[in-house]
C-alpha positions as CSV (number, residue, x, y, z in Angstrom):
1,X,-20.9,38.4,-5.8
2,X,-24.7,39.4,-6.0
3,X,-26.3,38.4,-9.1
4,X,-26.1,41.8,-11.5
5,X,-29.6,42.9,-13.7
6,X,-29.4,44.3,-16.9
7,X,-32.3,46.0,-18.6
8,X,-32.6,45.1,-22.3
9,X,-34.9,47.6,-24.4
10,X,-36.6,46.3,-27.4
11,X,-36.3,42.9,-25.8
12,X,-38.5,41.0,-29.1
13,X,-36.2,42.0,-31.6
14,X,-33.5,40.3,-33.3
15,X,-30.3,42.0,-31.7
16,X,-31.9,42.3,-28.1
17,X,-33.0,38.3,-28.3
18,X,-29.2,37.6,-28.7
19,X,-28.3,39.6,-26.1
20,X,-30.9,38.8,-23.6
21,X,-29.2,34.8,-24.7
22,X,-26.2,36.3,-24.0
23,X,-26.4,38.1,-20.7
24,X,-28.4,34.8,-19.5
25,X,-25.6,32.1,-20.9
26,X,-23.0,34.3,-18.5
27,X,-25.2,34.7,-15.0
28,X,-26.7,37.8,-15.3
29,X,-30.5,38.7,-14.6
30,X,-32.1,40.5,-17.9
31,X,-35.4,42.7,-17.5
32,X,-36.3,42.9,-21.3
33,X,-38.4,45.9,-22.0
34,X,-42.0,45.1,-24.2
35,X,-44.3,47.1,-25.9
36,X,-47.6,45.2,-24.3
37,X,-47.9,41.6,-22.3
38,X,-48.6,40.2,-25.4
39,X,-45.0,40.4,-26.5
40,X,-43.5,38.3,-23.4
41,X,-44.1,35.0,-24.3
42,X,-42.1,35.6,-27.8
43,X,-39.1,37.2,-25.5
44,X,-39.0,34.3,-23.7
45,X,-38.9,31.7,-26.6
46,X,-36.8,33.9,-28.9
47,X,-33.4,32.5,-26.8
48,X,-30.6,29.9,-27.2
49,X,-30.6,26.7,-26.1
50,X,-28.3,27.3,-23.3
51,X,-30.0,30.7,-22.2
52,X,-33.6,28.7,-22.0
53,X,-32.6,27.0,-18.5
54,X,-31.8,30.2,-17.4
55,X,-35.0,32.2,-18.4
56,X,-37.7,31.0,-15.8
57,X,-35.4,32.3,-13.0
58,X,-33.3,35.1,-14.3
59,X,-35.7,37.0,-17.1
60,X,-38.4,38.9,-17.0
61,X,-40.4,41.3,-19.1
62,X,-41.9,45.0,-18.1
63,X,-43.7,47.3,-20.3
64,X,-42.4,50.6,-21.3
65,X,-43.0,52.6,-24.5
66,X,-40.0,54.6,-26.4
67,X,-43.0,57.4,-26.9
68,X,-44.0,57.9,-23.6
69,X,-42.2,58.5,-19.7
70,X,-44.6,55.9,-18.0
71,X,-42.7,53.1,-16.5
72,X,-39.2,54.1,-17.2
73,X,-38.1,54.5,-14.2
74,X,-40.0,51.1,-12.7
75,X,-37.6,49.3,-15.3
76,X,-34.6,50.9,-15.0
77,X,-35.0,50.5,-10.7
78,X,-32.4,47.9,-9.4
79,X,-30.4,47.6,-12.4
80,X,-26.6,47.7,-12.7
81,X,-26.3,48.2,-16.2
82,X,-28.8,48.8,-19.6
83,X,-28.3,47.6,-23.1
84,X,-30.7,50.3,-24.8
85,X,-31.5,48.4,-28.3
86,X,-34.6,49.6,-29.3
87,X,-35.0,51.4,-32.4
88,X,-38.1,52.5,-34.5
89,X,-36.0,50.9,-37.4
90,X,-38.8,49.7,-39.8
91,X,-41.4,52.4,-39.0
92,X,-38.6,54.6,-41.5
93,X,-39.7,52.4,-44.3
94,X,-43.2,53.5,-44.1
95,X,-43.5,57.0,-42.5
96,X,-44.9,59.6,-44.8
97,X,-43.1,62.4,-42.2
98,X,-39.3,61.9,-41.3
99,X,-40.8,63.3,-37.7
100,X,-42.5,59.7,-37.1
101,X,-39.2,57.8,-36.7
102,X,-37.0,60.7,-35.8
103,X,-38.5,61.7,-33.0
104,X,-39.1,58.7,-31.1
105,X,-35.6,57.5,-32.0
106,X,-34.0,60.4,-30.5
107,X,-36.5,61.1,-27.7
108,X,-36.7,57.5,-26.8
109,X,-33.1,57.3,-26.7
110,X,-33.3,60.4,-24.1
111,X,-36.3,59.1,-22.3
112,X,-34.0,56.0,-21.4
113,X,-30.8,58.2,-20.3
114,X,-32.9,59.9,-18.0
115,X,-34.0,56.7,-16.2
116,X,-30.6,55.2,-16.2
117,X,-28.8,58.2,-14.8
118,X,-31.6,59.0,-12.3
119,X,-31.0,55.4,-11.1
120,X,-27.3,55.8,-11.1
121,X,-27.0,52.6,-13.5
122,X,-23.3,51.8,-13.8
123,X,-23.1,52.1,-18.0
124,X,-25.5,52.4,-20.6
125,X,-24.8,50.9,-24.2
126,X,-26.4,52.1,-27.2
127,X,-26.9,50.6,-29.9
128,X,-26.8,52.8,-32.8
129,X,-25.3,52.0,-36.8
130,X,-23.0,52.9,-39.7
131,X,-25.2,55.0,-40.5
132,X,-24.2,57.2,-38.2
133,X,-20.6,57.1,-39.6
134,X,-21.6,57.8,-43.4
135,X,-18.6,59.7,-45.3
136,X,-19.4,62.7,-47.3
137,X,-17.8,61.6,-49.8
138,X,-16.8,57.9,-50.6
139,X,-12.7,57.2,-51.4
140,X,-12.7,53.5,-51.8
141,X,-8.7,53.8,-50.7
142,X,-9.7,55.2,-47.5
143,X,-11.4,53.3,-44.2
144,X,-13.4,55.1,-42.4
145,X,-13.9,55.2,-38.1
146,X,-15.9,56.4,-35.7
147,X,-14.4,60.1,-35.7
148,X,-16.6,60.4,-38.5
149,X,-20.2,61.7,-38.2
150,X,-23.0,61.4,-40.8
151,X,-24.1,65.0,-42.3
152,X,-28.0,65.3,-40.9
153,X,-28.3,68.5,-43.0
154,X,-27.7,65.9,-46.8
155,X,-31.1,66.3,-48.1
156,X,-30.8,63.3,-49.9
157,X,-30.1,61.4,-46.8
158,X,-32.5,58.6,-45.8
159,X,-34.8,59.0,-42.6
160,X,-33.4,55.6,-41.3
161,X,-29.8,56.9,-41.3
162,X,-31.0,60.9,-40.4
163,X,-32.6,59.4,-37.3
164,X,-29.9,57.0,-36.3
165,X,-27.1,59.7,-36.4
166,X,-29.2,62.1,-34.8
167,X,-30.3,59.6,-31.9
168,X,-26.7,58.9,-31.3
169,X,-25.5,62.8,-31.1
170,X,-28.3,63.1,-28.6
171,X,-27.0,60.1,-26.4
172,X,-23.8,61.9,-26.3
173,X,-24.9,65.2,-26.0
174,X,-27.0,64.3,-22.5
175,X,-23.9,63.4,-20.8
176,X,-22.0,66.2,-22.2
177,X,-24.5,68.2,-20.5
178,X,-24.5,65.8,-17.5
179,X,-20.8,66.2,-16.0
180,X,-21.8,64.9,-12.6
181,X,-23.5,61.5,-13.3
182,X,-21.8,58.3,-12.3
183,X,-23.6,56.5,-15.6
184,X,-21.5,56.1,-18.5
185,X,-22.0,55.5,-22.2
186,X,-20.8,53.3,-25.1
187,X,-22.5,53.3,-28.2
188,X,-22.3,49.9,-30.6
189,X,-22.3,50.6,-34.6
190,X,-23.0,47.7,-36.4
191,X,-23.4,47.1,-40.5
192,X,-25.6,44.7,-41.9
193,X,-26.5,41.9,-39.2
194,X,-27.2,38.8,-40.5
195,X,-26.6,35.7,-39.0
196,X,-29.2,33.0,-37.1
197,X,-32.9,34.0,-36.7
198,X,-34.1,33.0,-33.0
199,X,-38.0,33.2,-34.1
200,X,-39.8,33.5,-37.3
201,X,-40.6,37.3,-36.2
202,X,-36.8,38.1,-37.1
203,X,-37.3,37.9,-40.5
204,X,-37.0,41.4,-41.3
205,X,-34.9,43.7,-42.7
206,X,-31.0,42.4,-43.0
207,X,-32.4,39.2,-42.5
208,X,-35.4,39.5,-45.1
209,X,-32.2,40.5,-47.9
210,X,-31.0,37.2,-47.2
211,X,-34.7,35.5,-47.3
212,X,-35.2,37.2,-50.7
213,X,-31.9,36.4,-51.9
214,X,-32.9,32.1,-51.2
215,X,-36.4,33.1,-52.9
216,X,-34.7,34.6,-56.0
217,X,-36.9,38.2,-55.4
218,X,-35.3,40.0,-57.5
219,X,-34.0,38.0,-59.8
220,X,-31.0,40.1,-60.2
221,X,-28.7,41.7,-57.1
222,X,-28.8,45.0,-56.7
223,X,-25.5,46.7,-57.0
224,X,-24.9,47.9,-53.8
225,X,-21.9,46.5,-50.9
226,X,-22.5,46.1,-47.3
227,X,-20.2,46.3,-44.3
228,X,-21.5,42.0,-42.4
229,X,-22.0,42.1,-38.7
230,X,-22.6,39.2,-37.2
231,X,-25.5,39.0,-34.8
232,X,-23.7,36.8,-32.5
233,X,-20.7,38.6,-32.4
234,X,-22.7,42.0,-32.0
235,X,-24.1,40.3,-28.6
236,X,-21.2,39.4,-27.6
237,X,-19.9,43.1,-28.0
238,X,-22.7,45.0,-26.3
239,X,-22.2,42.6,-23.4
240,X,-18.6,43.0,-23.2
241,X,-18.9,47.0,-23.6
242,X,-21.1,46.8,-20.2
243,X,-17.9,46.0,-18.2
244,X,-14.9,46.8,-19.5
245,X,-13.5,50.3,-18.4
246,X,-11.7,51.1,-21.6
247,X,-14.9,50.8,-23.2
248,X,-16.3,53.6,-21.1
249,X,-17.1,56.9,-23.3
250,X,-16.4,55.1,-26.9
251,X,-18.0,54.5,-30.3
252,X,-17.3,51.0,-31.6
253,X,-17.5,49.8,-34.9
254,X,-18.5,46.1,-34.8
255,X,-18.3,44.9,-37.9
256,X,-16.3,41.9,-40.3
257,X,-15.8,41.9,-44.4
258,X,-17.5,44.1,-47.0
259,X,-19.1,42.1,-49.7
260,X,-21.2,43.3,-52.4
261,X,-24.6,41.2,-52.6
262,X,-23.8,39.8,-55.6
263,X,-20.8,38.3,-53.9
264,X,-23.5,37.1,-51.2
265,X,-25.0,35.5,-53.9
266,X,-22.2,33.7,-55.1
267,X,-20.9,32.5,-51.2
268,X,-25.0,31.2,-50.6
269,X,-24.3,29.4,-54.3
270,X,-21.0,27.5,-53.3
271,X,-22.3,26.2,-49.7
272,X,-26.0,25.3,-49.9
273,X,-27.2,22.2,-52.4
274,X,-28.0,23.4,-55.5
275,X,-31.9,22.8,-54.4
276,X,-31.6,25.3,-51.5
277,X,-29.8,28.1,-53.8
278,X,-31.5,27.2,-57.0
279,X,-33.4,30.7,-57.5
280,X,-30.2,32.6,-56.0
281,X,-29.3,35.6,-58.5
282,X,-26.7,35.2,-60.6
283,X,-25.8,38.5,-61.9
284,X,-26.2,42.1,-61.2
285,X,-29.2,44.3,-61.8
286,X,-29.0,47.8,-63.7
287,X,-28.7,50.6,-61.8
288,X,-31.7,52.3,-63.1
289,X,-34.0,49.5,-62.3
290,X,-33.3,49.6,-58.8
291,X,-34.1,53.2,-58.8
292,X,-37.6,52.8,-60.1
293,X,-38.8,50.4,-58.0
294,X,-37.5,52.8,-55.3
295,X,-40.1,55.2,-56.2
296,X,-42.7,52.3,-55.2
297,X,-40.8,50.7,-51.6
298,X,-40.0,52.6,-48.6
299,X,-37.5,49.7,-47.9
300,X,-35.5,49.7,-51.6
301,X,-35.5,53.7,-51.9
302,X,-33.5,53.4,-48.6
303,X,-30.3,51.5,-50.5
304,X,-30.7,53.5,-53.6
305,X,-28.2,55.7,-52.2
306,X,-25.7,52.7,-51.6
307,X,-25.4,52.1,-55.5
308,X,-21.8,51.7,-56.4
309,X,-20.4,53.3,-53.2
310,X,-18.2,50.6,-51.7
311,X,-16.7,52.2,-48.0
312,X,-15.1,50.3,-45.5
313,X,-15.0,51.0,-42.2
314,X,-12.9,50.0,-39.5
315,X,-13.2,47.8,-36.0
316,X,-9.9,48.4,-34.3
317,X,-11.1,50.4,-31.7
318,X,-13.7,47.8,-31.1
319,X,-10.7,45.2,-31.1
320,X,-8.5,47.2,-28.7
321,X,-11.1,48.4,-26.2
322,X,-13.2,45.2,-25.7
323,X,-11.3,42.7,-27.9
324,X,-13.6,41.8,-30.5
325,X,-12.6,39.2,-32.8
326,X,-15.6,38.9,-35.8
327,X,-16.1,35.9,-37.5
328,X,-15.9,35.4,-41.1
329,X,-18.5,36.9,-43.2
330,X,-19.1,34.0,-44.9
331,X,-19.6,32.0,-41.9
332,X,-22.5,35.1,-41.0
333,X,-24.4,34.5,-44.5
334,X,-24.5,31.0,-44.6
335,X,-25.1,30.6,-40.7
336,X,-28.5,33.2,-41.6
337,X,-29.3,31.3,-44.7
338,X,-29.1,27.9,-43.2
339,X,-31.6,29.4,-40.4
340,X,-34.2,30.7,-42.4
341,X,-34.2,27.5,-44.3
342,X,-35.6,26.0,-41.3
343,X,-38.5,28.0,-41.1
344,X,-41.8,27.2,-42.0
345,X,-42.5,27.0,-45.8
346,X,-45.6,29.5,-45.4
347,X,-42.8,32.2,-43.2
């Protein structure tokens, strides 16, 4: 059987470098999508040990923008399948207009289901987020699936979660609207994904909670819960959603344990040496402190809304359609914590 190319977009970032490791580790050609030249070199690097003696023969890189058409087509051309991972995820925390991350999120997503289908690509998987799946109201009794859809019209919805819902409806919405194409979709919804960095220019984000955490910035944990996704078995579910026919036309929660990050905390206190965890917080920060420094940080105002709401979500359709098995949570944490250890001290 002919070798089978995959086009990764966002190929730099943390989820897409698994992946791309991924894909590579099981015989499949990757064409990772950049935002300039500059960015190859770090794609290539950014890969497992076991992916690297595949990378000089079966990856390469091609420049295409989420906020323009040029060179869509030119990487979608020859491929069987694509993992679309790309995501203005960190422009929310500093966009003054909602518009700045919501539309390139959704019209990026768009700009890639035109290629695909035009190309006649086999399956596209999407890689959206919980929160797209955000209850109206929170019933800690209750856990929650992917019938559910995120209310765009909650003003006090963040931008991150407005524009990943409203990404994902789009996704859907073009094949709705597209009964004769061939392509299919799947879209991924992870939680929180933490686990090994692959280069220092992962360190944002989940993993940068985790970074502050070891730092002991705060000094107190926010009191907030998280569902853990595990970046490795996040790969491993994007990859197997390419291929499997029952996966065809899903959403699939891909997540492990909830654990409130003061319960981080204490899991990152019992495995590392008390040197490594030493400025780890050990208790809970008020609630209204939280919501001050909100007022001065893109990035905290976005989990302000997260105080005290502890919903669980489930991954059994993830588990029947594609057979995913997470690991532990605490495994995730420590595996992330160990890895950021190893960075440079000046990281």
């Amino acid at each position: 059987m002919a070798q089978q190319t995959v086009l990764v977009t966002g190929g730099s970032g943390f989820i897409a470098s698994w992946c791309i490791s991924v894909l590579l580790e099981r015989g499949f050609k990757v064409r990772a999508t950049v935002r300039s030249t500059a960015k190859e070199a770090s794609v290539r690097a950014a890969v497992t040990p076991a992916a690297a003696v595949h990378v000089k023969d079966n990856l390469t890189c091609v420049v295409a923008d989420l906020t323009a058409d040029a060179g869509w087509d030119e990487a979608v051309a020859g491929c069987e399948y694509v993992l679309h991972v790309a995501s203005p995820v960190f422009a929310a925390l500093k966009a003054s207009d909602p518009e700045e991350v919501i539309r390139p999120a959704r019209e990026g997503t768009l700009r890639v289901l035109r290629a695909a289908t035009r190309a006649g690509v086999k399956r596209v998987v999407v890689t959206s987020s919980l929160a797209a799946v955000v209850p109206p109201n929170v019933d800690e009794d209750k856990i929650f699936d992917e019938q559910i859809w995120t209310d765009t019209s909650d003003p006090a919805l963040s931008t991150y979660r407005r524009s990943k819902t409203l990404a994902e409806r789009a996704a859907w919405e073009f094949f709705q609207n597209e009964p004769s194409t061939t392509t299919t979709l799947t879209t991924i919804l992870p939680g929180m994904v933490l686990g090994p960095l692959l280069s220092p220019a992962h360190l944002e984000g989940s993993t940068k909670m985790i970074h502050r955490l070891l730092n002991g910035s705060p000094s107190l944990c926010p009191r907030i819960s998280m569902m853990i996704t595990d970046v490795r078995d996040l790969a491993d579910a994007h990859v197997a959603a390419l291929t499997s026919p029952d996966a065809a036309g899903q959403r699939l929660i891909i997540t492990s344990e909830m654990k409130l990050l003061l319960d981080v905390a204490t899991i990152l206190r019992e495995e590392l040496t008390a040197e490594e965890a030493a400025n780890v917080p050990v208790r809970n920060m008020p609630d209204w402190i939280l919501r001050i420094m909100g007022w001065f940080s893109g990035e905290i105002a976005m989990i302000v809304p997260m105080i005290g709401r502890k919903a669980c979500w489930s991954a059994a359709n993830a588990q029947k359609r594609i057979g995913f098995t997470p690991r532990p949570a605490r495994t995730t944490i420590v595996d992330c914590a160990r890895s950021l250890l190893e960075l440079p001290k000046s990281t």
